[in-house]
C-alpha positions as CSV (number, residue, x, y, z in Angstrom):
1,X,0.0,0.0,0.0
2,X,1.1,3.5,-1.0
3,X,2.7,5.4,1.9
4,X,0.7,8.0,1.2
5,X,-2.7,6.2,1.7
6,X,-4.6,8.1,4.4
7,X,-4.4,6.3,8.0
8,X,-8.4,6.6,9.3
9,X,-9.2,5.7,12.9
10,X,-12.9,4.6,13.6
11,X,-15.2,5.6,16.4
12,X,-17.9,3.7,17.3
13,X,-20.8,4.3,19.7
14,X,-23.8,2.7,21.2
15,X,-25.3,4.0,24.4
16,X,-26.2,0.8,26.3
17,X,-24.8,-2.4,26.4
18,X,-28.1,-3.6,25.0
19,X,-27.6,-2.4,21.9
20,X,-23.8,-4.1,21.0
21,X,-25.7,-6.8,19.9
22,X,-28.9,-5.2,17.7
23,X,-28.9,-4.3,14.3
24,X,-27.5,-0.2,15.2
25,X,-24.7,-2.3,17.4
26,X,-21.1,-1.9,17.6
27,X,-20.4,-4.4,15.0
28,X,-22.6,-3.3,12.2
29,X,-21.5,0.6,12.6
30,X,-17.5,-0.8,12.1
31,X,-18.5,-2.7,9.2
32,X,-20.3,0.2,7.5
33,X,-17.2,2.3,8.8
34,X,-14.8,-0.3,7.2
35,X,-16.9,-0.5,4.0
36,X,-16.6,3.4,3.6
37,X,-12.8,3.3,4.2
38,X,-12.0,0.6,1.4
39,X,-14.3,3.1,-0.8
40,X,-12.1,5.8,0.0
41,X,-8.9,4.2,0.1
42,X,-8.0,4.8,3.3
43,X,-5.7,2.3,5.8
44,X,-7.8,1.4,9.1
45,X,-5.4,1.8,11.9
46,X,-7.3,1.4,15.3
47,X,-11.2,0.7,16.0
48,X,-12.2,2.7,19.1
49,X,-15.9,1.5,20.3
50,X,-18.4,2.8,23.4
51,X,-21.1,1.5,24.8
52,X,-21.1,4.6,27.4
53,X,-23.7,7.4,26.5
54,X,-21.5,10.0,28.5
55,X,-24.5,12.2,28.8
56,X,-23.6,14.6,25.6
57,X,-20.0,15.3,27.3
58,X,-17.5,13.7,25.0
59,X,-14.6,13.6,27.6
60,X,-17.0,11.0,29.5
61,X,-16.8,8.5,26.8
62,X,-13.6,5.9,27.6
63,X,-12.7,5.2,24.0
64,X,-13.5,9.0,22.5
65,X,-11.0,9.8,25.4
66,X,-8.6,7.2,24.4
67,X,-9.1,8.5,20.6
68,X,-8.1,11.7,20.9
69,X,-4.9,10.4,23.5
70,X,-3.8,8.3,20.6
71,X,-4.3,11.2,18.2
72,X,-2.1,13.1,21.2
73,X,0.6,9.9,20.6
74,X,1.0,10.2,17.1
75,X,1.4,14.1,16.7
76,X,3.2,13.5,13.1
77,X,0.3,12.1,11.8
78,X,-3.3,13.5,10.2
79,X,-5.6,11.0,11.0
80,X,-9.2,10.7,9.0
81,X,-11.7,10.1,12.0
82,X,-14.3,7.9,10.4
83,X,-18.2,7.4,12.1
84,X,-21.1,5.6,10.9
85,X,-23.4,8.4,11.3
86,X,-23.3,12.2,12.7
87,X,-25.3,11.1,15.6
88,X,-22.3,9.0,17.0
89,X,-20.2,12.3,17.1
90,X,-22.2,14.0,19.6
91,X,-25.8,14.2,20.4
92,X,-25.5,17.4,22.0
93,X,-24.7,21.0,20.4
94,X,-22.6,22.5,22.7
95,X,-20.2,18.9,23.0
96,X,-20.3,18.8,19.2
97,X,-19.2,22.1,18.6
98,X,-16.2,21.8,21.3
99,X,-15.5,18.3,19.9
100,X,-14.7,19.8,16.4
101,X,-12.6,22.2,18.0
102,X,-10.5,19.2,19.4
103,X,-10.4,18.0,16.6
104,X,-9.2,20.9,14.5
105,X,-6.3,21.4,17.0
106,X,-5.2,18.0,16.4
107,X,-5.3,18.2,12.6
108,X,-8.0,15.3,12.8
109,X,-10.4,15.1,9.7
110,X,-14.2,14.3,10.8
111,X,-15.9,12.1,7.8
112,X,-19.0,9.7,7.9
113,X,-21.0,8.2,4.9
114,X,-24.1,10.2,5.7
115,X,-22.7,13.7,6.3
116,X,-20.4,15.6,4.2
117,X,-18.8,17.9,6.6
118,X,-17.9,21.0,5.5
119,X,-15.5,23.8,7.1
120,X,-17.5,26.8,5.0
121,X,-19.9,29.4,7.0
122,X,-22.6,27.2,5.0
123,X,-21.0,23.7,6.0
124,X,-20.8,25.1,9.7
125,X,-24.5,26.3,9.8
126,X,-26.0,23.1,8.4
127,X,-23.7,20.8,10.7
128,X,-24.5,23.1,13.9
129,X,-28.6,22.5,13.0
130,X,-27.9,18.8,12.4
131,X,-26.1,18.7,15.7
132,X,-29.3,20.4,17.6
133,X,-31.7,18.4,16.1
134,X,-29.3,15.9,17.5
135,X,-29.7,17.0,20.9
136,X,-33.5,17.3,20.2
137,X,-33.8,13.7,19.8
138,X,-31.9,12.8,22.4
139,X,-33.8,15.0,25.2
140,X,-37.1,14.0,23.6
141,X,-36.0,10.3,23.5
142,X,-35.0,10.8,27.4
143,X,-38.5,12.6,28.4
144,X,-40.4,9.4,26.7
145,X,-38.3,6.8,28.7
146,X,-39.3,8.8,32.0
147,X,-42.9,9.3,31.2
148,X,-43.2,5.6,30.5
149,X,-40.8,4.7,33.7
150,X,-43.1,6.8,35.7
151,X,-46.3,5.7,34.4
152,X,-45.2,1.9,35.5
153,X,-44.1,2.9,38.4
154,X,-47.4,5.0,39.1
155,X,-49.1,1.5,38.3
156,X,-47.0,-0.4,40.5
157,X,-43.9,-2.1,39.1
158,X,-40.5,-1.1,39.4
159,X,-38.7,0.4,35.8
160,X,-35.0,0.8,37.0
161,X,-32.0,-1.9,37.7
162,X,-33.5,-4.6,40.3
163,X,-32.6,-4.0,43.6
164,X,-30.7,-6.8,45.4
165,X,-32.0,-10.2,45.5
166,X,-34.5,-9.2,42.7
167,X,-34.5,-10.0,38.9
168,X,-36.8,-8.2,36.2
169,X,-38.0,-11.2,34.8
170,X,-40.8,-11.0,31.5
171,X,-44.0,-12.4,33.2
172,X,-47.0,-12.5,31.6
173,X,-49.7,-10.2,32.0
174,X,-47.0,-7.4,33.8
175,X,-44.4,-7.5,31.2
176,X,-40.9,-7.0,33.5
177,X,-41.5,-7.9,36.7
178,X,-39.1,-7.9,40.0
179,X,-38.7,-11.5,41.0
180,X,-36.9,-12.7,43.7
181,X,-33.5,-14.6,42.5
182,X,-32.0,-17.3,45.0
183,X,-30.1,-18.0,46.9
184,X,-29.9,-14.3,47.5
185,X,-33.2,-13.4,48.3
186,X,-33.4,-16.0,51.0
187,X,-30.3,-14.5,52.2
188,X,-31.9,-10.8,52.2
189,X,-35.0,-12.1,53.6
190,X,-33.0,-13.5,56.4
191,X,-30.9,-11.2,57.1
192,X,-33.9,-7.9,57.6
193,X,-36.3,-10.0,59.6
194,X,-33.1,-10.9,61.9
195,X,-32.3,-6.8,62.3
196,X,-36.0,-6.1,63.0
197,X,-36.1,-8.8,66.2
198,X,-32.5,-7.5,67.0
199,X,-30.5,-10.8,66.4
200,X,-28.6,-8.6,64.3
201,X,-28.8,-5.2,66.2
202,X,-26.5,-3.1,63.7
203,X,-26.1,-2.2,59.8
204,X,-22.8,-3.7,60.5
205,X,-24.3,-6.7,62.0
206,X,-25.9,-6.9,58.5
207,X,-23.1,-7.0,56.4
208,X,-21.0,-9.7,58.2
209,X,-24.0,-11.5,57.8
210,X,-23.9,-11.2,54.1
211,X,-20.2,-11.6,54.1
212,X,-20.6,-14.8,56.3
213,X,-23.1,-16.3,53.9
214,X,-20.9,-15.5,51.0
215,X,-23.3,-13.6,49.6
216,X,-23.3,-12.8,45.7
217,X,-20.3,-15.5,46.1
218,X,-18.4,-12.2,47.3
219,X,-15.8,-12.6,50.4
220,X,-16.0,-8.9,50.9
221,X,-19.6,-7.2,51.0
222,X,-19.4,-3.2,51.2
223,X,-21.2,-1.6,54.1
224,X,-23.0,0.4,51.0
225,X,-24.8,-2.6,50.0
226,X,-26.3,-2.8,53.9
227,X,-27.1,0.8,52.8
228,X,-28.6,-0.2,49.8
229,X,-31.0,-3.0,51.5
230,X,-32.2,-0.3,53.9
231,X,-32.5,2.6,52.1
232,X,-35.0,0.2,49.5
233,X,-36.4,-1.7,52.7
234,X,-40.1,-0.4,51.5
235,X,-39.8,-2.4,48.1
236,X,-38.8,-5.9,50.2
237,X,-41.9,-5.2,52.1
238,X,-44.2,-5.4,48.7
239,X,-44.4,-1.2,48.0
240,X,-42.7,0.9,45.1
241,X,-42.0,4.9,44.9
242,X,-40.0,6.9,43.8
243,X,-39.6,10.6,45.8
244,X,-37.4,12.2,42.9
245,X,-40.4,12.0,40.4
246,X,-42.8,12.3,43.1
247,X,-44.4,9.3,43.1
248,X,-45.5,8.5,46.6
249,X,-44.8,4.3,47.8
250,X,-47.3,2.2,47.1
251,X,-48.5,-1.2,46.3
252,X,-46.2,-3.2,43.9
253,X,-47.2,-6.2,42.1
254,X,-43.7,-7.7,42.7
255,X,-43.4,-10.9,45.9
256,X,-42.5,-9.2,48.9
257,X,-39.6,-11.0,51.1
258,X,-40.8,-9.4,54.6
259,X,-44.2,-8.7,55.4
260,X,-44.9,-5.6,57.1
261,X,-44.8,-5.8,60.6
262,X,-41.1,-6.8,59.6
263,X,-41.2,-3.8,57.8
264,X,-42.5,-1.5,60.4
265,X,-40.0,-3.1,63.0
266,X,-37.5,-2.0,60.5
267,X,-38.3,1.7,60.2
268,X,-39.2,2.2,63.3
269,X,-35.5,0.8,64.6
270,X,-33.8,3.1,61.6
271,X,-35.7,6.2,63.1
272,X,-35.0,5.8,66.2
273,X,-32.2,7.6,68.2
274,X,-32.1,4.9,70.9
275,X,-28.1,4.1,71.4
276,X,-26.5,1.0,70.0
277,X,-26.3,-1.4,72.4
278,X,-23.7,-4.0,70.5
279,X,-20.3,-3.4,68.2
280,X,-18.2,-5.8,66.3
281,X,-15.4,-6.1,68.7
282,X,-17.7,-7.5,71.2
283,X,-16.0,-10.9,72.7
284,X,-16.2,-13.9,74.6
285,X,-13.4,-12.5,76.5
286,X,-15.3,-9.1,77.6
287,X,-19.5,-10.1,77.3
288,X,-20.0,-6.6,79.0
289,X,-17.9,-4.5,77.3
290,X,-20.2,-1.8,74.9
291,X,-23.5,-3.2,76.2
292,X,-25.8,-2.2,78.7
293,X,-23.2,-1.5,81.2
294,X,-22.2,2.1,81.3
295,X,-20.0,4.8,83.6
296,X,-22.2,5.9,86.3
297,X,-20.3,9.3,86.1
298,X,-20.6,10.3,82.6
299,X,-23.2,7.4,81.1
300,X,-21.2,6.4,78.5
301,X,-20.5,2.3,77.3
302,X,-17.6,0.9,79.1
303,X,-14.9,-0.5,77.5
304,X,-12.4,-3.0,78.4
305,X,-8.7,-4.7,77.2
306,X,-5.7,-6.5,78.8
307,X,-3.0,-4.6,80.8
308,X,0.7,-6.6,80.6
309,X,3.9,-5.6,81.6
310,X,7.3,-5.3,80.4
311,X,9.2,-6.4,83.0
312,X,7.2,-9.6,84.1
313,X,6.8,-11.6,80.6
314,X,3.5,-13.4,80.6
315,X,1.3,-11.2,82.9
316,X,-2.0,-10.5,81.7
317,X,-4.8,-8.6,83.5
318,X,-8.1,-8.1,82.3
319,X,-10.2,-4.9,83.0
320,X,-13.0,-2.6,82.0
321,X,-12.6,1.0,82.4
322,X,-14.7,4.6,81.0
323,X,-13.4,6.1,78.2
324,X,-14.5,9.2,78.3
325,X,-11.7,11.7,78.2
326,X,-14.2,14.3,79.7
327,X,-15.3,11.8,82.5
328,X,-13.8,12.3,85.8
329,X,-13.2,8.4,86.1
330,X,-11.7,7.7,82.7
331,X,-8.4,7.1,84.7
332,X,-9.7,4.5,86.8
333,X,-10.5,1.0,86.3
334,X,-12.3,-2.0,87.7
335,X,-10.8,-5.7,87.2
336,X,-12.9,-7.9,84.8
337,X,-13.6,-10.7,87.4
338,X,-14.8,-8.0,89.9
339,X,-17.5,-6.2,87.8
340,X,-18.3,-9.9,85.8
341,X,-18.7,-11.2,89.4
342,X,-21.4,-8.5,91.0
343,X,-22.9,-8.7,87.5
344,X,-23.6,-12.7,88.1
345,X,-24.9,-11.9,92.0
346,X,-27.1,-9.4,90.2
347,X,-28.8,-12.0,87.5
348,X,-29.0,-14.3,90.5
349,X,-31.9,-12.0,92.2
350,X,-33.3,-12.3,89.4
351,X,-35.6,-15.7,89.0
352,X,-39.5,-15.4,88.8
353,X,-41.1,-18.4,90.7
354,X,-42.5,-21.1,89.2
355,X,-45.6,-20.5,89.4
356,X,-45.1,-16.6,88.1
357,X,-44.3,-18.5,85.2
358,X,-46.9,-20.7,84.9
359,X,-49.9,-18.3,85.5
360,X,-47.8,-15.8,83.7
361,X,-47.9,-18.1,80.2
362,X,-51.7,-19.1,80.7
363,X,-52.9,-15.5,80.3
364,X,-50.3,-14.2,77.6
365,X,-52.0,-17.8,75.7
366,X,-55.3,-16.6,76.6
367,X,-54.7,-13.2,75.6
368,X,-53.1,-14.4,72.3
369,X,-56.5,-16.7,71.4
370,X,-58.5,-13.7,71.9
371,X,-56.5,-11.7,69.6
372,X,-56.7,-14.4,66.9
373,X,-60.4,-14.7,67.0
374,X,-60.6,-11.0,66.8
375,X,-58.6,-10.9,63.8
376,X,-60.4,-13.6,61.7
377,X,-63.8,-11.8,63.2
378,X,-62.3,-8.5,61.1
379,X,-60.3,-9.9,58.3
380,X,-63.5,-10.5,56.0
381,X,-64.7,-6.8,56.1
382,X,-60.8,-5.3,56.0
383,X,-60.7,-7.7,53.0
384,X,-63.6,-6.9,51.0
385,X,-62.7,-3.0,52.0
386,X,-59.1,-3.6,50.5
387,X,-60.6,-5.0,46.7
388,X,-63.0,-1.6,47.0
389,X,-59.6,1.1,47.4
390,X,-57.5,-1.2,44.9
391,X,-60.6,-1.2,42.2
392,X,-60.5,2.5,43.2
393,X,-56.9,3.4,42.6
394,X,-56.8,1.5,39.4
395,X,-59.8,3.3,38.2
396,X,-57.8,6.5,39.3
397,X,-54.5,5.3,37.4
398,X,-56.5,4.8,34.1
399,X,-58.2,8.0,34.4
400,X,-54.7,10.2,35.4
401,X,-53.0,8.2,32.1
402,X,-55.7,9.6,29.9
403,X,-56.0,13.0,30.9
404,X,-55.4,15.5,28.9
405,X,-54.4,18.3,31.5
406,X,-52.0,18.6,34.4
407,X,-53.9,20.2,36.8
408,X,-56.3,17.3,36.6
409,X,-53.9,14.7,37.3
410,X,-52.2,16.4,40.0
411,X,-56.2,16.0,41.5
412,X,-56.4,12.3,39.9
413,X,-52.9,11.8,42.1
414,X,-53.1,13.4,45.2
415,X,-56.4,10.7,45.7
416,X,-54.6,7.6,44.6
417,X,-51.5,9.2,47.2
418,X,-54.4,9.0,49.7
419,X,-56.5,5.7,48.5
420,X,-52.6,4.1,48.7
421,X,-52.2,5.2,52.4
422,X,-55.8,3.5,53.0
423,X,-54.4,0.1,51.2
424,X,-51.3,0.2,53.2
425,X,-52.7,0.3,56.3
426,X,-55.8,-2.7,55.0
427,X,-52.5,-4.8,54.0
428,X,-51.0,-5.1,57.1
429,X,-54.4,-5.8,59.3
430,X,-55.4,-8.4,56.3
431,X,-51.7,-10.2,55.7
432,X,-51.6,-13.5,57.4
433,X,-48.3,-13.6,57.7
434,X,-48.7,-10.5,60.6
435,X,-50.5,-13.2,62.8
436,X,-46.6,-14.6,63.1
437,X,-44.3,-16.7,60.8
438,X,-43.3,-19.3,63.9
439,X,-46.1,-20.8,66.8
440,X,-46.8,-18.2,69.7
441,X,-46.6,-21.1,72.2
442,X,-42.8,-22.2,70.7
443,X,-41.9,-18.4,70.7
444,X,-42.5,-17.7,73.9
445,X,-41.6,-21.1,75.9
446,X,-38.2,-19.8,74.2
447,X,-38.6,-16.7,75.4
448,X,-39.9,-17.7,78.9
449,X,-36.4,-20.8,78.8
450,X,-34.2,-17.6,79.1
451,X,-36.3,-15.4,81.5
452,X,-36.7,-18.7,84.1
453,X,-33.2,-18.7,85.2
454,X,-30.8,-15.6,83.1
455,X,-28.0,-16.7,85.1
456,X,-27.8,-20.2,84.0
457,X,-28.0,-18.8,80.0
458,X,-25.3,-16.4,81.1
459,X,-23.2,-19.0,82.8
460,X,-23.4,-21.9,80.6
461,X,-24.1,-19.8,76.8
462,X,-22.0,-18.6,74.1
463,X,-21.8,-14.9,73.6
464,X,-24.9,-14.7,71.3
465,X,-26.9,-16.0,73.9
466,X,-25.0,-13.9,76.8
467,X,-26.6,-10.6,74.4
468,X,-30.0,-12.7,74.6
469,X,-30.1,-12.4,78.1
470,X,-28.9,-8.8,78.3
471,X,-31.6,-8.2,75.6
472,X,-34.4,-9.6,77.6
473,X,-33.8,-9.0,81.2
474,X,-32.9,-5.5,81.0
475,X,-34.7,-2.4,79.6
476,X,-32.2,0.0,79.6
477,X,-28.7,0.7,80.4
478,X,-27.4,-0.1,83.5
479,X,-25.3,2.1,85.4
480,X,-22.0,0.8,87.1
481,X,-20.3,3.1,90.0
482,X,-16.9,1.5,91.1
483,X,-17.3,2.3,94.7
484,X,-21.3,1.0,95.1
485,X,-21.6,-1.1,92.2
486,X,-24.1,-1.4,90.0
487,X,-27.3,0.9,91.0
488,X,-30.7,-0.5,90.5
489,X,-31.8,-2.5,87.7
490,X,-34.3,-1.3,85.3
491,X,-36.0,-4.4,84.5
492,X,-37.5,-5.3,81.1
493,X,-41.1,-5.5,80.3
494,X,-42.1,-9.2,80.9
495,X,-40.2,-9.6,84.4
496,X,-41.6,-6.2,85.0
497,X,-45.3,-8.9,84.3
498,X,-43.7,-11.2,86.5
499,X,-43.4,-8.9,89.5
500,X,-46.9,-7.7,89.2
501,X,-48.5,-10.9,88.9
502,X,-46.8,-11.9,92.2
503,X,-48.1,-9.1,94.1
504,X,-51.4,-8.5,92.6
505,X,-54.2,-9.8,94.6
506,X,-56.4,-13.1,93.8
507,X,-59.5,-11.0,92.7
508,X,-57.1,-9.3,89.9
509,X,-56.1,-13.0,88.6
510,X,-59.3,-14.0,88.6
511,X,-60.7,-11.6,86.4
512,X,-57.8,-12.4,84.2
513,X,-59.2,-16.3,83.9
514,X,-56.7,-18.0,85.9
515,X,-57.3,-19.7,89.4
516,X,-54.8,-17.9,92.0
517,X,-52.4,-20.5,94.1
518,X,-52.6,-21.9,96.7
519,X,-51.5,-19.8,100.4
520,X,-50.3,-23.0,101.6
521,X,-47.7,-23.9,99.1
522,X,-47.4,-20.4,97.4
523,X,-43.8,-21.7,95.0
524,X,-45.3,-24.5,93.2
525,X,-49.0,-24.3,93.0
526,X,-51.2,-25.7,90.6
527,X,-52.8,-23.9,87.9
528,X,-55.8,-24.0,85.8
529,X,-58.2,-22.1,83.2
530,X,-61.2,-21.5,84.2
């Protein structure tokens, strides 16, 4: 070939990874490109192709960037820059224009089959109104895709990327609909009904969990994606919105992985300002340290580590001590089998008698059949009230789509936002999975196994169970003085129960349904319902 046969580099563009394999793909455009250049009789050095839009800026596209850096390396050289059509320049009149000036500096020559570019006043205007009719269609193109999003979402499905543990799966009757993928969603599911009952009592606690379970079949999960599972915690529950475009949650016709008591467990924990109660470096070595137990001079978490010492090789001491450099005892310390110790005298006093526990469980059972029947007594009207509101908001929906002016759909919307409220609240009184996911009876024999005798859990458990037993026994922190000890103990609710059954007088027990016992033998009476 003649050495002075034009070198031509070509640029190729798509803006999705979709399209690399449709008929406007990255494949097809080179060919076209390649054809042109044996027309011409120019030498194809390099093929640069995108699949990244950029959003009009030029600089924002990898391979346009690494074009013009090649151009850059080969200064001795003017290249013919070849593109299958003038819309894979630039799409936006302000980029195109700056692009041709990059160009220009670089001695580069623009050319594609469809556009003869030309550097006359003419050539300039017609290429400047090809490039804004460019940018017309691409802005016009980008309002349609979020009139369409928004009208699915507005009708319940979800438009964008699937959030984890979700697919967008063709189903017919919805077209894409999220799906839950597994393992993952079992994984997901797992992992927010154990932060909303507190096994995992962190965001952190989360995302060892995920990391644990290998989840994604990543080693290393990124405290974002805990962020991510949170911050979409509605959709897992069954809802969709989307705040940006103003559409308000509401029911989605995706599977939900929680249902919503779950879900309100979950918000309710996120909003609150109550004070962590559990970090990672929590140890067998040091069950108290960051828990309950706090300074009773400044009310902050205690910590704890070893002491050694240099001269005596070996010597290890264990101790908790405040932190707080603005805490007038942050100097001082107490010895880990000193504090451990009063703490084991203290779960000692606490042991509700037998039969405390006995009448105690016979009335929450009670209690818990009489909520049951109430339920199924309401169900029927909440669920012939939730088909009126959903035959309702889809009425709405079809009459906001067809409207022809925006001041009547902003009326048509602001009703479904209300109608969707209603729904929400008819969903969570009609789900069966609200009246519990495990038997009442197992759940609270395992509740009551731990409340019998805390001492013996703390004693003989490992230090999952050890956070159990702080969980349930006490309410709030407990303060720690290192002269008195630890100050009163503010008890959690049930043993809070326990104490008043045990002082409350036979009439009150009665009324309740349960026989009181017997004066005679007051620790291990008999019990029956009446």
């Amino acid at each position: 070939m003649s050495s002075t046969t034009k070198k031509a580099l070509i640029y190729c563009r798509v803006s999705s990874e979709r399209q690399k394999t449709e008929g406007h793909g990255l494949d097809s455009q080179e060919q076209r490109c390649r054809l042109y250049c044996e027309q011409k009789g120019y030498e194809v050095e390099k093929v640069f192709k995108d699949s990244f839009t950029g959003g009009g800026d030029f600089m924002r596209r990898p391979k346009m960037k690494e074009l013009l850096e090649y151009v850059d390396a080969h200064p001795h050289k003017n290249y013919v820059t070849v593109f299958d059509d003038l819309k894979r320049f630039a799409r936006d009149t302000v980029f195109h224009l700056k692009l041709r000036q990059s160009f220009k500096v670089r001695g580069m020559t623009p050319e594609c089959p469809n556009f003869n570019f030309d550097d006359s006043p003419e050539g300039e205007f017609v290429e400047t109104i090809f490039a804004a009719q460019g940018q017309l269609e691409r802005e016009q193109n980008r309002r349609q895709v979020i009139q369409k999003q928004k009208a699915r979402l507005e009708l319940g499905y979800w438009p964008f990327y699937p959030i984890p543990g979700y697919r967008q799966i063709k189903t017919s009757g919805h077209g894409k609909l999220l799906t839950p993928y597994e393992p993952e969603a079992e994984i997901i599911r797992t992992a927010l009904e154990g932060f909303a009952t507190d096994q995992f009592w962190t965001q952190g606690d989360v995302q060892r969990y995920l990391e644990e379970r290998n989840y994604g079949g990543k080693k290393k999960i990124h405290f974002q994606l805990a962020n991510r599972l949170f911050a979409r915690v509605f959709m897992y529950a069954g809802f969709v919105g989307y705040a940006p475009w103003e559409v308000s949650q509401r029911m989605g016709h995706h599977k939900p992985l929680i249902d919503l008591i779950t879900y309100e467990k979950i918000r309710n924990k996120l909003d609150s300002n109550a004070p962590v109660r559990t970090r990672k470096d929590m140890r067998e070595d040091f069950p108290l340290r960051h828990t309950v137990i706090v300074c009773g001079q400044c009310g902050r978490p205690f910590t704890a580590s070893y002491t050694t010492k240099k001269k005596k090789p070996g010597y290890k001491k264990a101790y908790y001590r405040c932190n707080n450099l603005a805490c007038e005892l942050r100097k001082k310390s107490v010895a880990r089998e000193v504090i451990e110790g009063q703490f084991e005298t203290l779960l000692r006093g606490i042991e509700p008698k037998p039969f405390v526990l006995k009448l105690s469980e016979a009335i929450f059972f009670d209690l818990w059949e009489k909520r049951m029947a109430n339920f199924t007594e309401n169900n029927a009207e909440n669920v012939k009230e939730l088909a009126r509101v959903q035959s309702e908001i889809h009425k709405l929906v079809g009459m906001a789509t067809r409207a022809a002016s925006e001041r009547v759909k902003v009326e048509y919307e602001k009703q479904i936002d209300e109608l969707a409220k209603t729904e929400r609240d008819l969903h969570a009184k009609t789900d069966p999975a609200n009246r519990s996911k495990i038997d009442f009876r197992t759940a609270l024999r395992r509740v009551f196994d731990y409340l019998k005798d805390p001492y013996y859990r703390w004693k003989n458990g490992d230090l999952i169970e050890k956070q159990l037993v702080l969980k349930l026994v006490f309410e709030d922190v407990l303060p720690y003085d290192l002269e008195t000890g630890f100050r009163t103990a503010p008890l959690a609710l049930p043993l809070r129960v326990f104490e008043h059954f045990t002082t409350s007088k036979s009439r009150d027990v009665e009324a309740g349904g349960i026989e009181p016992p017997c004066k005679d033998n007051a620790d291990g009476p008999s019990t029956s319902v009446v």
